[in-house]
N, C-alpha and C positions, 0 to 999 in steps of 0.2 A: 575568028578562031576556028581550027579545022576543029572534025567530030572526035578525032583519034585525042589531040590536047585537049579540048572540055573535057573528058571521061579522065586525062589521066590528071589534070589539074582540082576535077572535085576530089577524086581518089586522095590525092598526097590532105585538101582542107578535110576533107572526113577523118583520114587518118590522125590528122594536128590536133583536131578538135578532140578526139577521143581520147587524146594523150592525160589531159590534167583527170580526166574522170578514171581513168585507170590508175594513176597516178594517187588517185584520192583512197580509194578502194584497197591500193598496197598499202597507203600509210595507215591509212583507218584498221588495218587487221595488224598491221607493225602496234597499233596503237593501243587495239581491245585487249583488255587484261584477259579475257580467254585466253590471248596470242600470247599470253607470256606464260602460261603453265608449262610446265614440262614432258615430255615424254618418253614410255621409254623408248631405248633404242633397241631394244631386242625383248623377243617375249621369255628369253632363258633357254634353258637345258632342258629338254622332254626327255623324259624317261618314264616309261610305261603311262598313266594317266595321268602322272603331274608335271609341274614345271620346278626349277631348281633355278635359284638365282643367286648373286652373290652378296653378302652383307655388307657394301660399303668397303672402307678400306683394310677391316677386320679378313678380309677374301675368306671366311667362312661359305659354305656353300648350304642351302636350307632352300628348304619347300617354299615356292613362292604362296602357298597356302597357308598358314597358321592355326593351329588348333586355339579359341579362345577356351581361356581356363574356368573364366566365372562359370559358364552354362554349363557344366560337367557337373556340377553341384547343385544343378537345380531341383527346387521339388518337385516329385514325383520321380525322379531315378533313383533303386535302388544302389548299392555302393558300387555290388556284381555289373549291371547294368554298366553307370558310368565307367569303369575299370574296361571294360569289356569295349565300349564304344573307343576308347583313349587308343588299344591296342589294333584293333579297326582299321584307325587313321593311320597309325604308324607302319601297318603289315602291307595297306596300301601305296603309302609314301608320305605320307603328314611326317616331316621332322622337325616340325619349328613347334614349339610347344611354349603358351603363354600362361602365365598367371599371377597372383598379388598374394602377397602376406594377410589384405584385408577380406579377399574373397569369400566370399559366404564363412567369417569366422574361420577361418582356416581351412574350413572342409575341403574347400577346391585342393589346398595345395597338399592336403592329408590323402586325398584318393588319385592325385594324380601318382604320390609317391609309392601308392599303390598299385597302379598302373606300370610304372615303371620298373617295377620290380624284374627278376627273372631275364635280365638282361638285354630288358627294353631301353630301360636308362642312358646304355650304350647306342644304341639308334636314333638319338634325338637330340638337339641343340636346345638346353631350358633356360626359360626365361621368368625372372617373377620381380617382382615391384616390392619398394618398400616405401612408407610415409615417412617416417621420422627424418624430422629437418637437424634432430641434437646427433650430433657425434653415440650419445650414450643408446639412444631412443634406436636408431639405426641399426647399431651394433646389434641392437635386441633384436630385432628384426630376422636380422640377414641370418643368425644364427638359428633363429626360431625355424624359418624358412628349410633350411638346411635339415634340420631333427625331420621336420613333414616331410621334406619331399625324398628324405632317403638317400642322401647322395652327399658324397664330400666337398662337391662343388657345384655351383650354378654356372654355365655360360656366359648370362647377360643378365646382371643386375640395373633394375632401374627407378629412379625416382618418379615416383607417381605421383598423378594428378597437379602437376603442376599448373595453377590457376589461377591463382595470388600475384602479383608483382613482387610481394617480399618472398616469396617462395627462393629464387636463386639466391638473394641476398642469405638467409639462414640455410642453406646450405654450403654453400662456398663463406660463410662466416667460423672465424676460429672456435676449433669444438662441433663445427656442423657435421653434415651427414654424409658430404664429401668424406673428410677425414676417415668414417668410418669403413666408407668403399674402398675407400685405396689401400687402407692397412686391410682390408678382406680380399683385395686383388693381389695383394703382395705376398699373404700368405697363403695364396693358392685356392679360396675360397671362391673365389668370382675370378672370371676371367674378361668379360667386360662391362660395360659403364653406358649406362643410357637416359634417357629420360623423358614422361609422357605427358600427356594433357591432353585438354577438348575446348579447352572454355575461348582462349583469344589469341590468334599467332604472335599477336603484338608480346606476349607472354614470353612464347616460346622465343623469339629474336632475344628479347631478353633475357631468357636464360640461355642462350648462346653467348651475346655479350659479355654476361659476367662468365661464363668459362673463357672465355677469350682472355679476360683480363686477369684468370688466375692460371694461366699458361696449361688449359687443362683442354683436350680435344673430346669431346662425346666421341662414342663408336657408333651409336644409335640412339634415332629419334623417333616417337611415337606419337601421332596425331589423327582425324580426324580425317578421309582422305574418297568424296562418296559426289555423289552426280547432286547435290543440295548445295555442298562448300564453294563449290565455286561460283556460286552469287551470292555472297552471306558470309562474311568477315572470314575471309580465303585463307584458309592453311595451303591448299595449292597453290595459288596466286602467290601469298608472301613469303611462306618459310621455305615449301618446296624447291625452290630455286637455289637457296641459300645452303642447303644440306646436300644437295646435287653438287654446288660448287666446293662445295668441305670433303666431297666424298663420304658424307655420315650415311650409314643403313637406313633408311627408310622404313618404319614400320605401319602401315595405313591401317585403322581401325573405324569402327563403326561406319562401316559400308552400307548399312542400310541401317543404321540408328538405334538396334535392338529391336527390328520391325517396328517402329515408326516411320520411316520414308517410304515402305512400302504399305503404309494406311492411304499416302497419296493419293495411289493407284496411277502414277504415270509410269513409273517404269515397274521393271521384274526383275527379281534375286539375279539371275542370271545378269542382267542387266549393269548390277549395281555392283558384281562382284570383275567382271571384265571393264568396267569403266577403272576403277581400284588398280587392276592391273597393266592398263592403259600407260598409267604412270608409273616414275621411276622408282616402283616399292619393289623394296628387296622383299619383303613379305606384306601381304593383306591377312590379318587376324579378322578371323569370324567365327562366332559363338557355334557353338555344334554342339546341341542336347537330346539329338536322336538319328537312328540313319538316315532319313530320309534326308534330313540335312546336308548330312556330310557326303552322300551321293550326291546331292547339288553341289558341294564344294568341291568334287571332282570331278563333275559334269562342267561348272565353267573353266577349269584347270584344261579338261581334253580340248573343247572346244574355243578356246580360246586362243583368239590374232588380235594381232595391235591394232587398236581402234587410230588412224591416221586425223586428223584437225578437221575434216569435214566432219566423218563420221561424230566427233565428240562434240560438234557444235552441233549439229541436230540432238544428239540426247541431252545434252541439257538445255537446245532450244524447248523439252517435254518440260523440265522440270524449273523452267524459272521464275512461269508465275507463281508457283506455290510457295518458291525455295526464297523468292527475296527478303521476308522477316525473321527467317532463321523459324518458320513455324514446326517447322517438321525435324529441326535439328535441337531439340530439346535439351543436350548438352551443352550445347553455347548460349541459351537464352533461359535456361532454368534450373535450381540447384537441384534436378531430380535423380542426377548421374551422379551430383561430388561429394562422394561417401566421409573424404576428410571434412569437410562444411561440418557434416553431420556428427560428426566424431572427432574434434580438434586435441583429443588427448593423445589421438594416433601420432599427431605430427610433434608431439615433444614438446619441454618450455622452451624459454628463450635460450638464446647463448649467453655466456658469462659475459661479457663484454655489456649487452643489452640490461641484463641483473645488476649487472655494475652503473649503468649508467640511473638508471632508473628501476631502482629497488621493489620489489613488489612490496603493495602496501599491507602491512600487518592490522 
């Protein structure tokens, strides 16, 4: 064999040879659930220091930033204080505005209506939660909400803490708390429909299903969405896909766990709040109890680009050994987050149907 064919003859078996190991490498990353999270396709609309994205199929436009509503109520702000940080956000560009009928006893949602006053109300898309699973329980709620936050309407109403498996079912059950949102959307009270949790995506699929099956579309979904989740019962991994392919608003929360993921010490706020936006969230909600905070929340807004599949497999190659028993995600692994756990009269009795079947015992 001349010299010219040996060189091009090993060339073509080198080349063959390296076929299946390359071959192995595509399918193996086709195969890694990393490979199947989503991401987004754009970082949104800059304007001045933030970013603006769209809510799903609602084409709402809002802060891909979120003001969370609990930590505005925290101790040690006085009422001036919080009021004062709320208006901050909004002068900057914060327009997505989160909070719960249970938060700190209503205080959150008393000072944000506070906040909102003087025709800030008008600069902001509100959002707040209610528990009640009864038709009646709900009603109470949405109203109460309403008296606090000062305003004839809310945005996005949404069912909270969903964590329970019978949680959809008593909702979407006759007399449930559905019933109560639609006749509050239809009178002009709410304008859209959502629903949140922490505890197991297996949940939230579930309560997709059963809206599925009562001909009823969520606008927005609210979950768990942080550089921990995705080795540890993935709302990334399973629900994420499924709201992407609905077109449902994404709402990502607990980005860094209430400062527990960053007790780790693998990654930084910064870190934890651009990995968030990495993916297909219309908004990332983050607690902001003082400025310094909230100049972090718009320091990772300006400096923030789409982290592409390499970059997001190194940071959570940081965070895996810690993140696989759910240790640092205390929301899915302990009741220290599930305020209804703690308070089951929030969420109402049964439905008639259930009282009918099986009478509470006298």
């Amino acid at each position: 064999m001349k010299r010219r064919d040996f060189f091009k003859t090993a060339a073509v078996c080198t080349a063959a040879s390296a076929l299946p190991t390359a071959f192995a490498q595509e399918t193996h990353k086709e195969n890694d659930p990393m490979h199947q999270i989503p991401l987004a396709s754009s970082p949104g609309t800059r304007k001045g220091d933030m970013l603006y994205r769209t809510l799903g199929r609602t084409g709402e436009n809002v802060s891909a930033i979120g003001m969370g509503g609990f930590h505005i109520a925290k101790h040690g702000l006085t009422d001036e204080q919080s009021i004062a940080l709320v208006r901050s956000a909004i002068d900057r560009g914060i327009t997505f505005m989160d909070n719960s009928w249970d938060y700190n006893e209503g205080q959150s949602e008393i000072l944000m209506g506070k906040a909102l006053k003087d025709g800030y109300r008008q600069k902001v898309f509100l959002m707040t939660k209610i528990d009640g699973r009864t038709k009646e329980t709900a009603e109470r709620q949405i109203e109460t909400s309403l008296e606090r936050l000062q305003t004839d309407h809310i945005d996005l109403v949404q069912h909270h803490e969903i964590i329970r498996f019978d949680d959809p079912d008593r909702i979407f059950a006759e007399s449930g708390a559905m019933e109560a949102c639609l006749a509050a959307k239809k009178a002009g009270k709410i304008r859209y429909i959502g629903f949140t949790g922490h505890k197991d995506p297996h949940i939230h699929l579930y309560m997709l299903k059963v809206a599925a099956e009562h001909g009823f579309h969520f606008d927005t979904v609210q979950m768990p969405l942080n550089v921990m989740d995705a080795h540890f019962r993935s709302f990334a991994q399973m629900v994420l896909p499924e709201l992407v392919k609905q077109d449902i608003g994404v709402l990502g929360m607990k980005s860094m766990g209430d400062g527990v993921i960053l007790k780790s010490k693998t990654v930084s706020p910064i870190e934890c709040l651009h990995y968030a936006l990495s993916l297909p969230t219309s908004v990332v909600i983050t607690g902001i109890e003082k400025q310094e905070i909230l100049d972090q929340a718009f320091e990772a807004a300006k400096t923030f680009q789409p982290m592409n599949r390499d970059q997001i497999a190194q940071l959570l190659a940081k965070t895996k050994e810690v993140a696989v028993a759910g240790k640092y995600e205390l929301f899915k692994t302990s009741s220290h987050f599930d305020s209804t756990a703690k308070h089951p009269d929030w969420l109402g009795g049964d439905s008639p149907t259930v009282q009918k079947l099986a009478p509470p015992s006298t």
